[in-house]
PyMOL Python script that loads the backbone (N, CA, C, O; Angstrom):
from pymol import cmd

cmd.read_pdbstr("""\
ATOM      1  N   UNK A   1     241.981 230.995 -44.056  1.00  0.00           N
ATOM      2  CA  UNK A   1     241.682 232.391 -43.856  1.00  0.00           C
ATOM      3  C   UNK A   1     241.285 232.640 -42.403  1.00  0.00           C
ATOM      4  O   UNK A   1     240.480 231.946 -41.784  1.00  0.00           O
ATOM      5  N   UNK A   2     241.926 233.691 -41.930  1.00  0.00           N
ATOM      6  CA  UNK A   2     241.921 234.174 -40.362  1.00  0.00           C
ATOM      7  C   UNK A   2     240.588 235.014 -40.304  1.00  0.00           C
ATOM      8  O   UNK A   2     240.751 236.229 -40.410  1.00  0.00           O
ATOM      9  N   UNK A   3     238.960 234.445 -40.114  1.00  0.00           N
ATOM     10  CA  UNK A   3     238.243 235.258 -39.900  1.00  0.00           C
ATOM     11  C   UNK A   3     238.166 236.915 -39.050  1.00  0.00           C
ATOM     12  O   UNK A   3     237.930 238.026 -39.524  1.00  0.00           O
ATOM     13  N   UNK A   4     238.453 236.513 -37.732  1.00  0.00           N
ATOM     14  CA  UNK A   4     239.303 237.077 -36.718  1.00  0.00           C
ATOM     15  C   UNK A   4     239.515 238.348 -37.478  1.00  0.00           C
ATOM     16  O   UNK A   4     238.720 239.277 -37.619  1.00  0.00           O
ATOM     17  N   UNK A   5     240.447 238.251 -37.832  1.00  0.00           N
ATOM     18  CA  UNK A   5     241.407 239.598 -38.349  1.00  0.00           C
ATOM     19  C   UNK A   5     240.360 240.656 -39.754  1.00  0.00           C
ATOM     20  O   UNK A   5     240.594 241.801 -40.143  1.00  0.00           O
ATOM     21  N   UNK A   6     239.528 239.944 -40.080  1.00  0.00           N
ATOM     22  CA  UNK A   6     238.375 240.313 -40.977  1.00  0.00           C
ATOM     23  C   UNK A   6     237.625 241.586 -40.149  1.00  0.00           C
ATOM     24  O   UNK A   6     237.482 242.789 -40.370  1.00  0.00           O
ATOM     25  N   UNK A   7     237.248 240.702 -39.133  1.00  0.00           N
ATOM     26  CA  UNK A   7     235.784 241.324 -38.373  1.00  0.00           C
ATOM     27  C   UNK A   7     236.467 242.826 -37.683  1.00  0.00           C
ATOM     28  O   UNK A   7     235.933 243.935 -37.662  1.00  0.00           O
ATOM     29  N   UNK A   8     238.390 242.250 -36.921  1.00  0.00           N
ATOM     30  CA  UNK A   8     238.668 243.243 -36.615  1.00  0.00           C
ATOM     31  C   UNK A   8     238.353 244.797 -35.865  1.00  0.00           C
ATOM     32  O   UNK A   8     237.551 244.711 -34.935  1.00  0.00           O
ATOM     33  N   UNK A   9     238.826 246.055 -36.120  1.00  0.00           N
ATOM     34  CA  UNK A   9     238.191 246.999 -35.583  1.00  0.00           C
ATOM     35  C   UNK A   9     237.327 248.067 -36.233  1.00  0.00           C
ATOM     36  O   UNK A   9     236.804 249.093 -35.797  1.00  0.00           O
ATOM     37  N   UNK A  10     237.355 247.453 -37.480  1.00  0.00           N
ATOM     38  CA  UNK A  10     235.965 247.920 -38.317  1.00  0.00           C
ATOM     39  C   UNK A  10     234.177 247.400 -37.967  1.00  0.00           C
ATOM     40  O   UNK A  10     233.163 247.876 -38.478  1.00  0.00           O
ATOM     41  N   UNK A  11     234.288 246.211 -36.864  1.00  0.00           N
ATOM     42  CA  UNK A  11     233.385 246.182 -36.734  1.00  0.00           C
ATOM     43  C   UNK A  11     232.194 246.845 -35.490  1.00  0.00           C
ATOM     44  O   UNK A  11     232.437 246.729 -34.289  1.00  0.00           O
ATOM     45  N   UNK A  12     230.720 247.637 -36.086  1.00  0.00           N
ATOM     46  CA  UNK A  12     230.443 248.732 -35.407  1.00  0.00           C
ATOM     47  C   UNK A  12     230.124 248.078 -33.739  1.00  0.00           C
ATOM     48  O   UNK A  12     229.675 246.971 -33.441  1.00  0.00           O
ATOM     49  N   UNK A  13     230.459 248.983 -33.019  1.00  0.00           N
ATOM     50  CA  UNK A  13     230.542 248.463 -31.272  1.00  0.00           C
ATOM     51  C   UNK A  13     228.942 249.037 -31.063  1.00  0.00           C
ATOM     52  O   UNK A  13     228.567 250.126 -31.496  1.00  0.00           O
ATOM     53  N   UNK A  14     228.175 248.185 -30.393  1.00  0.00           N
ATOM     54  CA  UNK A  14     227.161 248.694 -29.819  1.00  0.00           C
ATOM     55  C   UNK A  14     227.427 249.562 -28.392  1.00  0.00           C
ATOM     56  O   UNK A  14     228.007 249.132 -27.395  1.00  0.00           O
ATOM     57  N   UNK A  15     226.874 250.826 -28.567  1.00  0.00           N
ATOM     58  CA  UNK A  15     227.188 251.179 -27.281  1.00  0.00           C
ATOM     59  C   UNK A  15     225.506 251.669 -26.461  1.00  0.00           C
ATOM     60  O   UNK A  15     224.492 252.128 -26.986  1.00  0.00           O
ATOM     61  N   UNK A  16     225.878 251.241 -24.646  1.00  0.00           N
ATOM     62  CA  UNK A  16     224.905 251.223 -24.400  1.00  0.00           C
ATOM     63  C   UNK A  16     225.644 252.867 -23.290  1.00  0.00           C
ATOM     64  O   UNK A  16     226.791 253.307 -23.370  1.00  0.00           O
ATOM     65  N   UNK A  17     224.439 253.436 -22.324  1.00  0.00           N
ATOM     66  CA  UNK A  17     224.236 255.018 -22.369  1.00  0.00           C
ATOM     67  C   UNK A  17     225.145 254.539 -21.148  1.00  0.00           C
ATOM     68  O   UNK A  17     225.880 255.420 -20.701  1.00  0.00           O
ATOM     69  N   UNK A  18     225.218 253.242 -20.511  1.00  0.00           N
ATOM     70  CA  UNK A  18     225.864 252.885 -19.398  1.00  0.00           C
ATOM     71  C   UNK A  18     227.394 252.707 -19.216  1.00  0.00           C
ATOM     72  O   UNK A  18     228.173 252.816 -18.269  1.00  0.00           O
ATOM     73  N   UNK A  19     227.502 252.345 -20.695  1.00  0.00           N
ATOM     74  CA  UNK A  19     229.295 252.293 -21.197  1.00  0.00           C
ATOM     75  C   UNK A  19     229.760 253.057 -21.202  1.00  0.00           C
ATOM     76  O   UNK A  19     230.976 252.883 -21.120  1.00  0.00           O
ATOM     77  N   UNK A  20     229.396 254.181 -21.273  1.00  0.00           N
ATOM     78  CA  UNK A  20     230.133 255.849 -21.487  1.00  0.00           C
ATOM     79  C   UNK A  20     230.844 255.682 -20.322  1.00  0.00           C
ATOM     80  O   UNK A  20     232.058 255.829 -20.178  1.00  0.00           O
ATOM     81  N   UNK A  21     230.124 255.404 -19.594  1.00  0.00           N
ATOM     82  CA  UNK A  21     230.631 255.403 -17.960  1.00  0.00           C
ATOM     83  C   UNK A  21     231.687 254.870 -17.553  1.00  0.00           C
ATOM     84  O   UNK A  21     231.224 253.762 -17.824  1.00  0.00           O
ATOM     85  N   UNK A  22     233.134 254.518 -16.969  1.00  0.00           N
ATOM     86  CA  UNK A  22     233.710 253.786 -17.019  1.00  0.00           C
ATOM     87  C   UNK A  22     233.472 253.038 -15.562  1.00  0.00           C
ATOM     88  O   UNK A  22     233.141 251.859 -15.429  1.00  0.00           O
ATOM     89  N   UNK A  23     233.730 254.054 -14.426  1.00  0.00           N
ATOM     90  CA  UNK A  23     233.176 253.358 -13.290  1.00  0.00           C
ATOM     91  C   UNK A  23     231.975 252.718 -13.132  1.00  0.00           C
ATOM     92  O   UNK A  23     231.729 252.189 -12.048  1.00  0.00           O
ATOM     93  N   UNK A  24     231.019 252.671 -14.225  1.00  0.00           N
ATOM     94  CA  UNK A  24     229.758 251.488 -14.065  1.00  0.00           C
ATOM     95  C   UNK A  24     228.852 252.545 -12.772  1.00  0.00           C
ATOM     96  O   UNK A  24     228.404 251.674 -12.026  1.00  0.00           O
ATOM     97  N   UNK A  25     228.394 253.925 -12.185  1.00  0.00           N
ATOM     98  CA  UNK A  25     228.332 254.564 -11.066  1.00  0.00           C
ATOM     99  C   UNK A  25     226.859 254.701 -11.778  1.00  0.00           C
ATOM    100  O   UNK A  25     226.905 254.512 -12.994  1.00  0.00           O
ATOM    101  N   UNK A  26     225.446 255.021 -11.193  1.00  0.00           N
ATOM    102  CA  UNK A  26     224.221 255.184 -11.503  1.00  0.00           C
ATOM    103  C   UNK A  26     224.128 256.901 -11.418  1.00  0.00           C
ATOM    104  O   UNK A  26     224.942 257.549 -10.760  1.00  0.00           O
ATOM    105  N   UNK A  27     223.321 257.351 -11.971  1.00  0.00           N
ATOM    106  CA  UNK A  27     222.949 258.386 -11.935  1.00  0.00           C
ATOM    107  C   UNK A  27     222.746 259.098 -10.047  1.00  0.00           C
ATOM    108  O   UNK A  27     221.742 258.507  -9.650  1.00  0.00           O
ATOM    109  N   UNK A  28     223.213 259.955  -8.966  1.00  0.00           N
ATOM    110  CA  UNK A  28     223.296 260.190  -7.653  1.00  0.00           C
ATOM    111  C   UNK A  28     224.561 259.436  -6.842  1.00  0.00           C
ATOM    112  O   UNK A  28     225.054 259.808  -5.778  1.00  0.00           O
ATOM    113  N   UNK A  29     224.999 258.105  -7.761  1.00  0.00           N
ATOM    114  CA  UNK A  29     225.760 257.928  -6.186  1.00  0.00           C
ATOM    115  C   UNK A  29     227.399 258.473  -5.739  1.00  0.00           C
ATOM    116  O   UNK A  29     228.124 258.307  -4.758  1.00  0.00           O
ATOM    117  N   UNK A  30     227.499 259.144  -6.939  1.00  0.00           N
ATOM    118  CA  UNK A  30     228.580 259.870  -7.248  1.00  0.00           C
ATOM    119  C   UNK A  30     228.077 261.047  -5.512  1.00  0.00           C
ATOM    120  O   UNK A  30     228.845 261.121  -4.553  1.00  0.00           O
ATOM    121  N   UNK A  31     226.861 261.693  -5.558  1.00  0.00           N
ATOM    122  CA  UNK A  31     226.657 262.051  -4.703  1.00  0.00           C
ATOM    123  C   UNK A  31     227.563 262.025  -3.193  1.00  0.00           C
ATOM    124  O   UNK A  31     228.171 263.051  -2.889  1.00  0.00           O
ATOM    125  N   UNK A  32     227.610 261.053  -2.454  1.00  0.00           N
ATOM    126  CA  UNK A  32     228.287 260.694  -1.601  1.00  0.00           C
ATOM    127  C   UNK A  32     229.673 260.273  -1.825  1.00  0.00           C
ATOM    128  O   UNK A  32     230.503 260.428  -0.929  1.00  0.00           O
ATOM    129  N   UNK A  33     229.898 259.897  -2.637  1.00  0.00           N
ATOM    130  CA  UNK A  33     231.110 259.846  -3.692  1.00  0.00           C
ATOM    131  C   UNK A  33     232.611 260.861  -2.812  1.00  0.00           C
ATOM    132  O   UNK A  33     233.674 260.592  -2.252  1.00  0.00           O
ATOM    133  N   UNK A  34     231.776 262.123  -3.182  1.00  0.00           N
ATOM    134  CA  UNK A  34     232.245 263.183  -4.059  1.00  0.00           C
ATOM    135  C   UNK A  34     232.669 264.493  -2.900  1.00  0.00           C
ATOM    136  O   UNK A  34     233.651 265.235  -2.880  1.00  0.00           O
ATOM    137  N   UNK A  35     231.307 264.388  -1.857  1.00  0.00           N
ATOM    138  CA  UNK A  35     230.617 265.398  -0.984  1.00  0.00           C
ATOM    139  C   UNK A  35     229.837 265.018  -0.183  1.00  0.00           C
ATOM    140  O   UNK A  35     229.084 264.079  -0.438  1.00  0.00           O
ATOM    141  N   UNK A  36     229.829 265.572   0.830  1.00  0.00           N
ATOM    142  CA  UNK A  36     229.030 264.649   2.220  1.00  0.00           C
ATOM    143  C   UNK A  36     227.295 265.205   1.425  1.00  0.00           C
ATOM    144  O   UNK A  36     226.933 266.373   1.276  1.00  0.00           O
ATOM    145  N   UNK A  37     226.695 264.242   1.130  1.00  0.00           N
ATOM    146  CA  UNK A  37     225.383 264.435   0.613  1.00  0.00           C
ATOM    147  C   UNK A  37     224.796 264.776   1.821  1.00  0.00           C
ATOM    148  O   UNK A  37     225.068 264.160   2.852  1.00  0.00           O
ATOM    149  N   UNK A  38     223.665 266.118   1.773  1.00  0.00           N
ATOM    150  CA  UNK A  38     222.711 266.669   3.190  1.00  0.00           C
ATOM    151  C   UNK A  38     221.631 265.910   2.268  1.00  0.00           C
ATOM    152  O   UNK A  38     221.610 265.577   1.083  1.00  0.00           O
ATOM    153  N   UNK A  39     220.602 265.770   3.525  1.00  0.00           N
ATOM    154  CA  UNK A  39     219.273 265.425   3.224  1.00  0.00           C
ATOM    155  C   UNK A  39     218.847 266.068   2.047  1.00  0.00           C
ATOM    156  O   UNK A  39     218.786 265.254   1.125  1.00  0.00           O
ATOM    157  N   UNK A  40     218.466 267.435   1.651  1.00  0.00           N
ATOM    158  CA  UNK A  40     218.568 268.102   0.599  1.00  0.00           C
ATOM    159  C   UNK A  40     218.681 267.243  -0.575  1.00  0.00           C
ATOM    160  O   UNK A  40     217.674 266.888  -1.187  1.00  0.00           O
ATOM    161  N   UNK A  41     219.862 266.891  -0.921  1.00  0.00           N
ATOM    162  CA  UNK A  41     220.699 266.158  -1.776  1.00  0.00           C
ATOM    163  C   UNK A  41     219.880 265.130  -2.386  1.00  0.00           C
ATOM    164  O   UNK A  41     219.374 265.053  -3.505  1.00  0.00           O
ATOM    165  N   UNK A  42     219.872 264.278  -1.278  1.00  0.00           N
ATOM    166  CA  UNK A  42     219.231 263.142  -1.450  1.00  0.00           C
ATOM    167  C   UNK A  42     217.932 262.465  -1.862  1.00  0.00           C
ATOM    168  O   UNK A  42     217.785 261.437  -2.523  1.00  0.00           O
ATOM    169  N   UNK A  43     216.661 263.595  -1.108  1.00  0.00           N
ATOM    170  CA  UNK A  43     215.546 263.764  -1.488  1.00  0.00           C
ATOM    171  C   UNK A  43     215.435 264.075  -3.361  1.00  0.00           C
ATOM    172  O   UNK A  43     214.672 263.562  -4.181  1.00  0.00           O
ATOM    173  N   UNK A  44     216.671 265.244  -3.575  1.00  0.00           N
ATOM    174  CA  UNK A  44     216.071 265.693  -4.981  1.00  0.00           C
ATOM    175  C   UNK A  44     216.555 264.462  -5.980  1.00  0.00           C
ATOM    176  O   UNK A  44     215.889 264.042  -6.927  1.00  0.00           O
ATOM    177  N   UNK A  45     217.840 263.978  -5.572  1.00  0.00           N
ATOM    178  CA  UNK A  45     218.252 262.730  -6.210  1.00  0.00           C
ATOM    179  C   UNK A  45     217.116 261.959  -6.597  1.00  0.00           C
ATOM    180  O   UNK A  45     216.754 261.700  -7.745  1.00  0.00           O
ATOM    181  N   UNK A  46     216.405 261.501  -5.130  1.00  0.00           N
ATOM    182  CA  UNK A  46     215.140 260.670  -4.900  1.00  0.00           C
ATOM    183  C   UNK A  46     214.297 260.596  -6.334  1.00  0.00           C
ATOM    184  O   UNK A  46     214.134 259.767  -7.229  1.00  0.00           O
ATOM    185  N   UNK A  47     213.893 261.839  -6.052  1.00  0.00           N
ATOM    186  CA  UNK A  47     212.725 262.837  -6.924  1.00  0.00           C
ATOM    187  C   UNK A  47     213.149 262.256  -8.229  1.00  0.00           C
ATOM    188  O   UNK A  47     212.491 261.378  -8.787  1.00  0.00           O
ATOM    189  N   UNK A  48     214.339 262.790  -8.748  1.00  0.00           N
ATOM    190  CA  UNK A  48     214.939 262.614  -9.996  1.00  0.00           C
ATOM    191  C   UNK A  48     214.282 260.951 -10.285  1.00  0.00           C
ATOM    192  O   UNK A  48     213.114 260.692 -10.577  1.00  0.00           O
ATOM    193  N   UNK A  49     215.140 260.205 -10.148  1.00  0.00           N
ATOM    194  CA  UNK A  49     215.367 258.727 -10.137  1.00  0.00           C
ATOM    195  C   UNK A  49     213.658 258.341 -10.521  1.00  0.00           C
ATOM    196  O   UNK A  49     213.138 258.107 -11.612  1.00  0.00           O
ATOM    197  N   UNK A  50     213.162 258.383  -9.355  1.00  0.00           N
ATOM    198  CA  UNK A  50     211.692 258.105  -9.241  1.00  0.00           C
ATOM    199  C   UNK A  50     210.734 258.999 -10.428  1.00  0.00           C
ATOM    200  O   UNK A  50     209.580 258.632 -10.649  1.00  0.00           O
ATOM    201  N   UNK A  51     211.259 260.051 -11.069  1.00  0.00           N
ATOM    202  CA  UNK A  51     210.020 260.693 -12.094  1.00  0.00           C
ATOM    203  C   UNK A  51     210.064 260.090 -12.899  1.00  0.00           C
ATOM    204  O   UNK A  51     211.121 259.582 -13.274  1.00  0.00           O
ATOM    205  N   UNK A  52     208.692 259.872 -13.601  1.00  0.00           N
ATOM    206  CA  UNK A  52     208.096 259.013 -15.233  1.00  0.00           C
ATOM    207  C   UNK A  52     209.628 260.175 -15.979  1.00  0.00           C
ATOM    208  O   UNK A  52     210.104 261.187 -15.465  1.00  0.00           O
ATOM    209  N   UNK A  53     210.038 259.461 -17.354  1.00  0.00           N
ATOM    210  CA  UNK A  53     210.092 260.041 -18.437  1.00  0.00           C
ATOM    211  C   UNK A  53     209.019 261.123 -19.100  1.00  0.00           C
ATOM    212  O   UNK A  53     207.808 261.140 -18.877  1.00  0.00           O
ATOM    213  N   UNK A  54     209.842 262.124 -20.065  1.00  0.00           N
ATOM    214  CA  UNK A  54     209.201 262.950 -20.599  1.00  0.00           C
ATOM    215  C   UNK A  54     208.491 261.961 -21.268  1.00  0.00           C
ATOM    216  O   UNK A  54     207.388 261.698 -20.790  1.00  0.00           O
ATOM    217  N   UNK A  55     208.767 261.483 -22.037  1.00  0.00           N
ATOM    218  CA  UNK A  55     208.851 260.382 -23.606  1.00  0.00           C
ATOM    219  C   UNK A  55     207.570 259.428 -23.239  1.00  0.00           C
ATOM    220  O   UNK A  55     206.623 259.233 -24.001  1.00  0.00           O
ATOM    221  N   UNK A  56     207.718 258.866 -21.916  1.00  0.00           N
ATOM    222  CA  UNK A  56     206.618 258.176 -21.629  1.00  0.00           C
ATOM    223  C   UNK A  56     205.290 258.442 -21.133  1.00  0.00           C
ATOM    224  O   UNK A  56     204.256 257.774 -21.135  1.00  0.00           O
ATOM    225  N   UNK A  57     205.641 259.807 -20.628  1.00  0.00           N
ATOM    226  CA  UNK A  57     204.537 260.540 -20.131  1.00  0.00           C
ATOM    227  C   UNK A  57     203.555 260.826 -21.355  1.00  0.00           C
ATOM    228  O   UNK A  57     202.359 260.731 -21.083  1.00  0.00           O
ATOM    229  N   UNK A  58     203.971 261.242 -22.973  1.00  0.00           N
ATOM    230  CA  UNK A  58     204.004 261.594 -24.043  1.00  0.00           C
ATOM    231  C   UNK A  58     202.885 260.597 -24.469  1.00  0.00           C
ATOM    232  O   UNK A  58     201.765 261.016 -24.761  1.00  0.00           O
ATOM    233  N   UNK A  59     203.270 258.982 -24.508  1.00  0.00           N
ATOM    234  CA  UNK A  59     202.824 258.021 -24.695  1.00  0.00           C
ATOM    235  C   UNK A  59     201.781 257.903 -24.242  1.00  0.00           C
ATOM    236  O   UNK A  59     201.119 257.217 -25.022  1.00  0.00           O
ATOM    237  N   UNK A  60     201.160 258.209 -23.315  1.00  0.00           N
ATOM    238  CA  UNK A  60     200.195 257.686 -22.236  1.00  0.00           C
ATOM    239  C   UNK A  60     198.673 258.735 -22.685  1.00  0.00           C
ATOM    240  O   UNK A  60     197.488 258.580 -22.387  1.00  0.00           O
ATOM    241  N   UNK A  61     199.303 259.686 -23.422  1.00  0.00           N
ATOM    242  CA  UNK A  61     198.270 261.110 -24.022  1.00  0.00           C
ATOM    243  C   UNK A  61     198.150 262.336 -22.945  1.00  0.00           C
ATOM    244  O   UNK A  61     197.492 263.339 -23.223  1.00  0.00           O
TER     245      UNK A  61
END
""", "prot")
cmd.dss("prot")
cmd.show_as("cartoon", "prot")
cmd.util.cbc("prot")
cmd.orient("prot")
């Protein structure tokens, strides 16, 4: 018996929030990518990247 062919494409794929992605690209660097990023840009990117989570902020009381 061909296990293999069992497990097949019925079996469930873990997906992680990073796979969606195909280029593997982080959240901003599409930024420069895309459009000459101004300082502007970059700072709020910054900002972004660098803030706590809602979720964890939540945690903390």
């Amino acid at each position: 018996m061909n296990m293999d062919k069992k497990a097949g494409h019925n079996a469930p794929k873990a997906t992680l929030p990073q796979a969606e992605n195909e280029k593997g690209t982080v959240p901003g660097q599409q930024i420069g990518l895309y459009s000459k990023a101004d300082n502007r840009d970059v700072k709020q990117m910054v900002r972004m990247l660098n803030s706590p989570e809602e979720q964890s902020q939540k945690d903390r009381g």
